[in-house]
Structures are given as C-alpha cells and as structure tokens.
VOBA-1610 file (N, C-alpha, C; in pm, whole numbers, padded with zeros to 5 digits, always signed):
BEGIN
Unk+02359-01730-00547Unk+02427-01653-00442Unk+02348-01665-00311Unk+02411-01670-00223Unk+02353-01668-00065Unk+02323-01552-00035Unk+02197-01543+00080Unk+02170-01436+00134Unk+02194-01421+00243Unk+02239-01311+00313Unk+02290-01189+00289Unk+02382-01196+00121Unk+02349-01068+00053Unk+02489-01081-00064Unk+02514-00970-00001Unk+02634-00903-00125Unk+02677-00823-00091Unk+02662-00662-00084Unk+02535-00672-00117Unk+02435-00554-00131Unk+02326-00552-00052Unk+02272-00643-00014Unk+02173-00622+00085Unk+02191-00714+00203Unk+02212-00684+00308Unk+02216-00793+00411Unk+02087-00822+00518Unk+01966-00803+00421Unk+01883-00840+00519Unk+01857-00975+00528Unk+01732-01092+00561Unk+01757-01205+00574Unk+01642-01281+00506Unk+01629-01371+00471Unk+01501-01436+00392Unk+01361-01448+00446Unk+01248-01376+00420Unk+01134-01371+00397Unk+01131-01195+00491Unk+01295-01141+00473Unk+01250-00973+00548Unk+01176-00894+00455Unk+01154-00936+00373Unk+01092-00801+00251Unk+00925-00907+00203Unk+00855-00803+00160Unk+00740-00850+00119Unk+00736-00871-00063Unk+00574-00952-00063Unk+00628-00936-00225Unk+00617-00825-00303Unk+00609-00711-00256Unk+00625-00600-00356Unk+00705-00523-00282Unk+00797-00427-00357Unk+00873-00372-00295Unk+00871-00235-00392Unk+00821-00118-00314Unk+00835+00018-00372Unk+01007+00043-00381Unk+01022+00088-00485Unk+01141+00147-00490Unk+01164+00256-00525Unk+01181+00390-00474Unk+01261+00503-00507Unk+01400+00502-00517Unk+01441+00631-00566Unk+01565+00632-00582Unk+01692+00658-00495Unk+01574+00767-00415Unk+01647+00800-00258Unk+01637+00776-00165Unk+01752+00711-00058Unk+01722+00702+00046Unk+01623+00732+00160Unk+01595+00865+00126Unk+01533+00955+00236Unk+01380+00954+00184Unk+01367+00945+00050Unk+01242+00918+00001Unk+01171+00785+00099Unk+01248+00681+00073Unk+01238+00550+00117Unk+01181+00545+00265Unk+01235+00639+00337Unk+01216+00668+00461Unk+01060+00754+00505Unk+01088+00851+00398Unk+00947+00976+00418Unk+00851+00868+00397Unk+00831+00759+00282Unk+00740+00637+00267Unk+00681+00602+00380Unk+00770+00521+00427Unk+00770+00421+00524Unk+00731+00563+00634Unk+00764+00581+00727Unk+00740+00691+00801Unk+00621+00761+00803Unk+00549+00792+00679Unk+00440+00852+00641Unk+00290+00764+00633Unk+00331+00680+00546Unk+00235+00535+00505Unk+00211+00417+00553Unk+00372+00347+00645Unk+00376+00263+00688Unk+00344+00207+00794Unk+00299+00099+00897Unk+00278+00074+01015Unk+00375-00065+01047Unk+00399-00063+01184Unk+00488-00156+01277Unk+00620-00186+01158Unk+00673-00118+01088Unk+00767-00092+01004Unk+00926-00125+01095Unk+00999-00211+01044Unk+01130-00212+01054Unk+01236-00241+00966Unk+01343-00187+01001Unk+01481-00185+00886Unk+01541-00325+00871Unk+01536-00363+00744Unk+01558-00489+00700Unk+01685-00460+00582Unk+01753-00387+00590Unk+01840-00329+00522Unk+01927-00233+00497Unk+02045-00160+00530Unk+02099-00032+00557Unk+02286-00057+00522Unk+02257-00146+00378Unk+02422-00164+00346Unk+02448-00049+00280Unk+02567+00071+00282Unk+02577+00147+00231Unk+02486+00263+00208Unk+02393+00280+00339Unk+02280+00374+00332Unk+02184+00329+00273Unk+02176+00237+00193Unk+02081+00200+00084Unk+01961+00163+00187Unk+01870+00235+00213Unk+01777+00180+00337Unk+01653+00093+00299Unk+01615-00016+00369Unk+01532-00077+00294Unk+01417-00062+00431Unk+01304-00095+00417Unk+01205-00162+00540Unk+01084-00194+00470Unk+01039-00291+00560Unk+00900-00373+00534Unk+00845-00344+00708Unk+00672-00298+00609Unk+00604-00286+00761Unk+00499-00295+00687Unk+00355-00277+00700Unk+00230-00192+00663Unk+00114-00176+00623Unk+00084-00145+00480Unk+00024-00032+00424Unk-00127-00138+00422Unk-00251-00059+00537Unk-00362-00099+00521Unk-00362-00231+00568Unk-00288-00284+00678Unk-00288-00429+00712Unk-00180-00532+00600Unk-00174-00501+00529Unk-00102-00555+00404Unk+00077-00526+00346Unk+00144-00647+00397Unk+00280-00627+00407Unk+00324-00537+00294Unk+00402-00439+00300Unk+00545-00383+00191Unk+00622-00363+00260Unk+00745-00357+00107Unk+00832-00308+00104Unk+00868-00201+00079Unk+00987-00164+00107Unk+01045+00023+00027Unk+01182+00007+00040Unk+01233+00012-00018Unk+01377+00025-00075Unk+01451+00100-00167Unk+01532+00192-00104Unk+01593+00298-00217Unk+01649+00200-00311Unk+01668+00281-00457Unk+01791+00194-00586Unk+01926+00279-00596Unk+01958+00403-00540Unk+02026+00454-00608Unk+01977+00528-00736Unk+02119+00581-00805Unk+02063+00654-00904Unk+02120+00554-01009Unk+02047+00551-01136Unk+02118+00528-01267Unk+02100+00388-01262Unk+02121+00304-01406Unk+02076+00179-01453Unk+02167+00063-01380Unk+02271+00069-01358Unk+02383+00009-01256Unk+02325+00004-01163Unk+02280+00027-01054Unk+02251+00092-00935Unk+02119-00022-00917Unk+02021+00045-00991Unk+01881-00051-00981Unk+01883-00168-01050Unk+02007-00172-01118Unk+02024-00277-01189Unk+02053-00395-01074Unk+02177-00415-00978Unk+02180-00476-00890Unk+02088-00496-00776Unk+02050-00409-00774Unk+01897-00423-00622Unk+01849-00482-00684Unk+01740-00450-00787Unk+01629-00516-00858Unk+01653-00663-00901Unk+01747-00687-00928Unk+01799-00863-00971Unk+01789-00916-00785Unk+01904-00894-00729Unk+01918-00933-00631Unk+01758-00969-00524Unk+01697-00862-00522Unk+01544-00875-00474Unk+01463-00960-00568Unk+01459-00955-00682Unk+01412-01062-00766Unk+01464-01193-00770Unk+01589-01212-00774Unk+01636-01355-00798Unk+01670-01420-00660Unk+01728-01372-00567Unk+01752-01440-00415Unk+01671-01392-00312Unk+01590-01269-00306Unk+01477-01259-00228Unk+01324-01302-00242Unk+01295-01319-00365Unk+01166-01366-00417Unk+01071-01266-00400Unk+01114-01137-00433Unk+01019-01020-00465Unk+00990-01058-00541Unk+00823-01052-00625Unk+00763-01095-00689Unk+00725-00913-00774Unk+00668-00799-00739Unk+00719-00682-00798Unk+00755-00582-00722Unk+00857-00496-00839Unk+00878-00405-00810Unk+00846-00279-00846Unk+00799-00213-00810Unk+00766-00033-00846Unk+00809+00072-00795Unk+00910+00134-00929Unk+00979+00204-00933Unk+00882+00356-00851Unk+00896+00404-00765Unk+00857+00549-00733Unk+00945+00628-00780Unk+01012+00746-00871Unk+01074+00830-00884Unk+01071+00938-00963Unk+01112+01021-01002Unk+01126+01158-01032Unk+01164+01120-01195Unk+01128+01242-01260Unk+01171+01227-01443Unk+01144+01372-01454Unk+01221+01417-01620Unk+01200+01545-01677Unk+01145+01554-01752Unk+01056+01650-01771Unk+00977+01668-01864Unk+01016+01629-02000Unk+00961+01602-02100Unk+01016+01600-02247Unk+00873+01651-02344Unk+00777+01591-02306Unk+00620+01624-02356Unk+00593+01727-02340Unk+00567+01838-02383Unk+00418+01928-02379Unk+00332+01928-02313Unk+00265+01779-02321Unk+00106+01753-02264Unk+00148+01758-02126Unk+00293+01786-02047Unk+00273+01736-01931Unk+00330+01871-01847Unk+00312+01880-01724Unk+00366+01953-01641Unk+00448+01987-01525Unk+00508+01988-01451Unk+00602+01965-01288Unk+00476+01964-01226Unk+00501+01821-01126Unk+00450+01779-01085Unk+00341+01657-01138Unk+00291+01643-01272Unk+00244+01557-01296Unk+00270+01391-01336Unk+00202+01298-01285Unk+00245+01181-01321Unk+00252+01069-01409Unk+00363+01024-01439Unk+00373+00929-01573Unk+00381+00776-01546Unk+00320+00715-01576Unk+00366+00580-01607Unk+00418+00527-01742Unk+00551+00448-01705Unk+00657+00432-01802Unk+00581+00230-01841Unk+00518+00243-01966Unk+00480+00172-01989Unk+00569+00086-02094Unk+00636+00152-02169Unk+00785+00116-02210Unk+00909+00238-02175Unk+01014+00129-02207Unk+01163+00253-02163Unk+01267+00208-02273Unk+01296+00311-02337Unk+01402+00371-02428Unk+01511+00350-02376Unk+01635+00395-02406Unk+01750+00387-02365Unk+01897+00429-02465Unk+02000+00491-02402Unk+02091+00498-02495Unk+02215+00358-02378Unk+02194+00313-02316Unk+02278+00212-02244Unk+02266+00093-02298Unk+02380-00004-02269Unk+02406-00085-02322Unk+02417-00255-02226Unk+02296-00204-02145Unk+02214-00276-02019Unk+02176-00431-02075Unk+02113-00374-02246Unk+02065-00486-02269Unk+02159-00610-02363Unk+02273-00564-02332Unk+02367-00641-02459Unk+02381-00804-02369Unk+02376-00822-02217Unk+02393-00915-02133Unk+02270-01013-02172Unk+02164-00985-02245Unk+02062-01074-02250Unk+02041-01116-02446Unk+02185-01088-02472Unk+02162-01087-02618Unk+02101-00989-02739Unk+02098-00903-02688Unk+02031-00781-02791Unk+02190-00649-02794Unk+02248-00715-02933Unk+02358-00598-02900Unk+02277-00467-02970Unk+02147-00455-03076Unk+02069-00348-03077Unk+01990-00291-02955Unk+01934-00149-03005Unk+01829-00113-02928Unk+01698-00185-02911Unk+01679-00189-02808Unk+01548-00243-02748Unk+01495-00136-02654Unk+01300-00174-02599Unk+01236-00091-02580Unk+01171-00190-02464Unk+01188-00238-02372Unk+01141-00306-02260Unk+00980-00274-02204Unk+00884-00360-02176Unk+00809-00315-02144Unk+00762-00350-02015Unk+00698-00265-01928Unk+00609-00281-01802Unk+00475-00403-01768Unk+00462-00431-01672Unk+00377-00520-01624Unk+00297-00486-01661Unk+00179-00500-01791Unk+00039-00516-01794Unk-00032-00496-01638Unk-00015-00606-01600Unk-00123-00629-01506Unk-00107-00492-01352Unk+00013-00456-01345Unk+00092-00371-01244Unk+00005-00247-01349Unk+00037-00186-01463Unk+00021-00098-01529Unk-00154-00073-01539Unk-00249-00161-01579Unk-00372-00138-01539Unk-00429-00097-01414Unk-00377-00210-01308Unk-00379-00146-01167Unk-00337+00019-01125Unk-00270+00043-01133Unk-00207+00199-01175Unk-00295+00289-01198Unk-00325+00261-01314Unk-00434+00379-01411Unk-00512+00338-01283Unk-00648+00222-01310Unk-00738+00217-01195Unk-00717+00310-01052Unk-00635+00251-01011Unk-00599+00357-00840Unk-00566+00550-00857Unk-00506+00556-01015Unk-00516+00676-00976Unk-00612+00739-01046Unk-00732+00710-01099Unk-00860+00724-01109Unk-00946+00750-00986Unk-00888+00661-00917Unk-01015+00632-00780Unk-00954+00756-00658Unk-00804+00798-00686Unk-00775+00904-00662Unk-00731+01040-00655Unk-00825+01002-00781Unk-00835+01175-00858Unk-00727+01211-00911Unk-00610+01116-00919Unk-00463+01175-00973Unk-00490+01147-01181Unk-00451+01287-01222Unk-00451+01244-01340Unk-00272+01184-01419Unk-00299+01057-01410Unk-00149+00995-01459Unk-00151+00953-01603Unk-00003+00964-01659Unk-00028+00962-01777Unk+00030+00844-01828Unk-00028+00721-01896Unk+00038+00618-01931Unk+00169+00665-02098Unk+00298+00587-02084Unk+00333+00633-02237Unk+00458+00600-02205Unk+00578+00549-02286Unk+00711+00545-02300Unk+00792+00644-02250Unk+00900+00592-02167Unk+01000+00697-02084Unk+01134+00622-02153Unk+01215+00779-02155Unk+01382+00733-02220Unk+01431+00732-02052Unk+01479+00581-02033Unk+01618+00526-01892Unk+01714+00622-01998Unk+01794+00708-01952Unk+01929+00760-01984Unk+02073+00714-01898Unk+02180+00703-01924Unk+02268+00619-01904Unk+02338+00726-01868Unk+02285+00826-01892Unk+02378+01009-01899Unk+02307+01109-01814Unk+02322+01185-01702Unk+02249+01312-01662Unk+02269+01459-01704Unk+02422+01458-01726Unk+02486+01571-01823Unk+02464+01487-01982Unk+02376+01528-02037Unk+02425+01502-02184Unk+02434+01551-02305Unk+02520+01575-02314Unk+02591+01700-02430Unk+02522+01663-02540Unk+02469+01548-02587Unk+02455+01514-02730Unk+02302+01567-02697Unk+02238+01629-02613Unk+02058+01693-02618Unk+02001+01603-02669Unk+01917+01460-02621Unk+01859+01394-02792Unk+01723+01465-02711Unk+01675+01522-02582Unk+01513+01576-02577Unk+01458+01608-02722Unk+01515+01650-02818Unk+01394+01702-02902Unk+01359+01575-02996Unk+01461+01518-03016Unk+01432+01364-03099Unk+01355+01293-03038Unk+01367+01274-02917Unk+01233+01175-02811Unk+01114+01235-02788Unk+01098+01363-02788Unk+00993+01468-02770Unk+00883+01410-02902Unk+00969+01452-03037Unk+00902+01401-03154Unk+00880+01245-03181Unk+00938+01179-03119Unk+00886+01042-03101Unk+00792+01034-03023Unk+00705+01089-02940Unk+00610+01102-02839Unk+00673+01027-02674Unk+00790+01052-02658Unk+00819+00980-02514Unk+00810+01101-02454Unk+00724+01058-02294Unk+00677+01129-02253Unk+00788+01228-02150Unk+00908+01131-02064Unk+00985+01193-02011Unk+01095+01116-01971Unk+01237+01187-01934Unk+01312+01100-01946Unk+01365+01071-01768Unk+01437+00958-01749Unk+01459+00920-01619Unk+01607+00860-01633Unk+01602+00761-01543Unk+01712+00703-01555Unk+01761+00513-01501Unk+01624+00448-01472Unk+01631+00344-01420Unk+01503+00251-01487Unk+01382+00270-01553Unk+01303+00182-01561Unk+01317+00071-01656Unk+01433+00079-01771Unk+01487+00035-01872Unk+01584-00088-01803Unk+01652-00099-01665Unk+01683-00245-01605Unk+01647-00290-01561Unk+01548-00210-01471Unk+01408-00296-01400Unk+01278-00345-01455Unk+01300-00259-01593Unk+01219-00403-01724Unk+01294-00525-01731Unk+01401-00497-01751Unk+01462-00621-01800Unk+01496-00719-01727Unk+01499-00673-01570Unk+01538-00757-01501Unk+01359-00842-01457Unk+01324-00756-01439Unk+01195-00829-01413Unk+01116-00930-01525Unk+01158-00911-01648Unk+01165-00966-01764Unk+01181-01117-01775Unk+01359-01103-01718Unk+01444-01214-01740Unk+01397-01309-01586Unk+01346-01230-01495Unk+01335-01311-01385Unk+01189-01381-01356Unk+01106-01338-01490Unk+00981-01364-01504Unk+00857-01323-01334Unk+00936-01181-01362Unk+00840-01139-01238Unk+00797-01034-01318Unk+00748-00902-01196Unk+00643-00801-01230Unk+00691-00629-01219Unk+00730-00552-01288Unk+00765-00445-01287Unk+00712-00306-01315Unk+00690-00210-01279Unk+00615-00039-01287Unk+00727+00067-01245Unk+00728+00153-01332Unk+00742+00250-01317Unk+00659+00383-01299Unk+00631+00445-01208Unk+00521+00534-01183Unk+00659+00670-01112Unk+00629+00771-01218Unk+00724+00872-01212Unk+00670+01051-01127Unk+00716+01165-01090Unk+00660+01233-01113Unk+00768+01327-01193Unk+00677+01400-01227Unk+00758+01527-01320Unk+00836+01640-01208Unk+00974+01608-01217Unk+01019+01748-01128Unk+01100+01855-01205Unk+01107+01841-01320Unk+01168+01955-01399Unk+01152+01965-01549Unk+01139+02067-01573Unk+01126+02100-01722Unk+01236+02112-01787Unk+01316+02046-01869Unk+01459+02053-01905Unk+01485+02235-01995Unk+01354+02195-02121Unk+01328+02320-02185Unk+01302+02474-02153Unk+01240+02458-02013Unk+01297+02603-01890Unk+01299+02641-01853Unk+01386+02528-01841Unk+01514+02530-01672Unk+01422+02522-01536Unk+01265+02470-01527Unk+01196+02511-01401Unk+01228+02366-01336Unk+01240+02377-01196Unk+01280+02270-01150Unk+01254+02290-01022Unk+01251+02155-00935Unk+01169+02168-00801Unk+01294+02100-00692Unk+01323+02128-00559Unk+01429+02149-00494Unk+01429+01987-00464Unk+01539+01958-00376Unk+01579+01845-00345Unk+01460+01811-00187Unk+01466+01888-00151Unk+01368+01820-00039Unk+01210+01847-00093Unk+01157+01919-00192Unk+01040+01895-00224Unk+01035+01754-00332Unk+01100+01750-00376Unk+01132+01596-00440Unk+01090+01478-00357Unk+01188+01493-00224Unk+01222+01391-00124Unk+01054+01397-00119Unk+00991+01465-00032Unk+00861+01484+00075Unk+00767+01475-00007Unk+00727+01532-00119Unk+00622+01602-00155Unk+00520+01522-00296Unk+00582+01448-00344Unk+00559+01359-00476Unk+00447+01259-00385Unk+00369+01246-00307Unk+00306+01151-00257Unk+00196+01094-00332Unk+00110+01135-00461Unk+00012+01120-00569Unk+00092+00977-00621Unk+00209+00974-00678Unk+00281+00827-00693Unk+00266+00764-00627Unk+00371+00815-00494Unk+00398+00725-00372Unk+00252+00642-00381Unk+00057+00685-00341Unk-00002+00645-00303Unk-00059+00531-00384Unk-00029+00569-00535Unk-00055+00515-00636Unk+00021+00328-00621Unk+00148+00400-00609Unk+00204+00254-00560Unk+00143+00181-00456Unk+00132+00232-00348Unk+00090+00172-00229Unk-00040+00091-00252Unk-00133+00158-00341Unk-00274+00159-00305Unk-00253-00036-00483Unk-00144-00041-00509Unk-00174-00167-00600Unk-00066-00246-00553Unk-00026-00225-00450Unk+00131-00316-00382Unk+00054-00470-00311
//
C-alpha cells in the first residue's frame, strides 16, 4: 500500500523509529507537549493525532491507537509495514486484576491473553498468548529502576469486550495475570509478523473488584512514571 493510506496521511521518514503509543488522543498530545522538543504534527486523520519531535536530542514518535484490538490493530501494522517503525510502545491504562497491585501502579505486559479472535488471520484458530520484545522489556525494568518507579513485569488479558457480562477477572486473577487492557495482544502480533519490536507498559487506573477508579483527565495528564519509562528506552 502507498503512503499516505488511509489511516494515516503523514509522509515517509515523518515518524521516528519508535513510536509511543497511547490510546488517547489527548494523552498523545499531554506527551508531546510535556516531553517533547521542536515537535510537529505528522498526522491528524480522524483526530487520531500523531507527532514526532524530541526527547533528549533523540527523535520520537507519539501516536494515539484508539481503543480496542481493531483500532491498534490497523495503526500498528500500518506504522510497521509502510512506515518502517521499527518499535512500538504501547503507553496505556489497565484494571486491576492482581492483589499485588494498586491504582496507579505500573505493569509491563510481557505476554497478552485474549478472548479475540485477532489471531485466527495468522493461522492459530486456538488461543494463543503473544509475547513482548525481550530486548524493549529489559530496557523497561532497567529505566524504571533508575527511576525509582516500581513496575511490575507479568501477563496482561487484551479483552475484545469492556462491558463483559461473562466476569472471567477471577479466572485470570487465579492464573496470575496481572491486569486486563485491551490492545497489547495485536500489537504482539503485529510486531511479531512484521519482525519488529513491541512493549506494553500500562498504568493501573481502576480496581474492577471496588469499583475505585481514577477520572478521565487524571488518566489523560497524570500517568507520567510510564510515559517516562517509555521515553527514557525509545
């Protein structure tokens, strides 16, 4: 496919080789805005805002995905296969499912679960369990060591569902997954199949079990322990 497609119309060599990705727009923005230097918009199809400027002399990216496995499913290919992003790291939000963990604390999704059927396109009409960049995933731990963030490496359930009647939290709980989300399970796979580099680095904004949960603009602003985490191995 040619670039511009039909999802991103920025132009070849506008993005760097790593590209942070959150889920929200406005996240994408507080990033860039906050972290970034001589930063410009290299992307804004459908709000979806993208920019490359920055961090420490050293080019990135930031680009919202949307919500849900569809969503990051198309960015993440598209930036991988016709832009030549080399990785991507997921910045975003998850719910508690663990014990060991708390609102506000951070996870890295070192594998991702799933009840979607994301992976039937690559030949697996079973479940599969995708895994994260080694080399992205060490980097991680390292940086948030060096900045005092305590992050927690361990398996996250991608859910295909945000209302979901069938509850499986207590079945994944007792499997030891740490929390559930909704995107790192195509951006394994895509990064997989495209033989590039993928992370998920989450924070905790709600406790499903109760009901504590943190507002939409402290979400947006306030999660920056990830955000830096990313930045500081981009």
């Amino acid at each position: 496919m040619p670039i511009p497609t039909a999802h991103i119309n920025a132009k070849a060599g506008d993005f760097a080789p790593t590209v942070l990705m959150p889920g929200d727009p406005l996240r994408a923005k507080f990033i860039t805005d906050t972290y970034l230097t001589d930063a410009r918009l290299v992307n804004n199809v459908r709000g979806v805002q993208g920019y490359t400027g920055l961090y420490k002399g050293k080019p990135v990216s930031v680009m919202a995905s949307g919500m849900g496995i569809p969503s990051i499913g198309i960015y993440s290919y598209e930036l991988f296969n016709f832009y030549g992003v080399e990785n991507i790291i997921r910045v975003g939000t998850a719910g508690m499912l663990s014990e060991r963990l708390k609102v506000r604390d951070v996870v890295i999704g070192m594998s991702a679960y799933t009840n979607s059927n994301y992976g039937a396109q690559f030949g697996f009409q079973g479940n599969m369990a995708p895994c994260c960049s080694y080399e992205l995933l060490s980097k991680a731990v390292e940086a948030a060591k060096k900045l005092g963030v305590h992050a927690v490496p361990g398996a996250v359930y991608s859910s295909d569902v945000f209302y979901d009647v069938s509850m499986p939290g207590k079945k994944l709980k007792q499997l030891g997954v740490l929390a559930v989300e909704m995107e790192a399970f195509a951006l394994y796979l895509n990064a997989a199949q495209a033989g590039k580099q993928a992370l998920a680095i989450c924070t905790i904004s709600d406790n499903p079990f109760t009901g504590e949960e943190l507002s939409a603009e402290e979400r947006q602003n306030s999660f920056t322990q990830m955000m830096e985490i990313a930045l500081e191995i981009a």
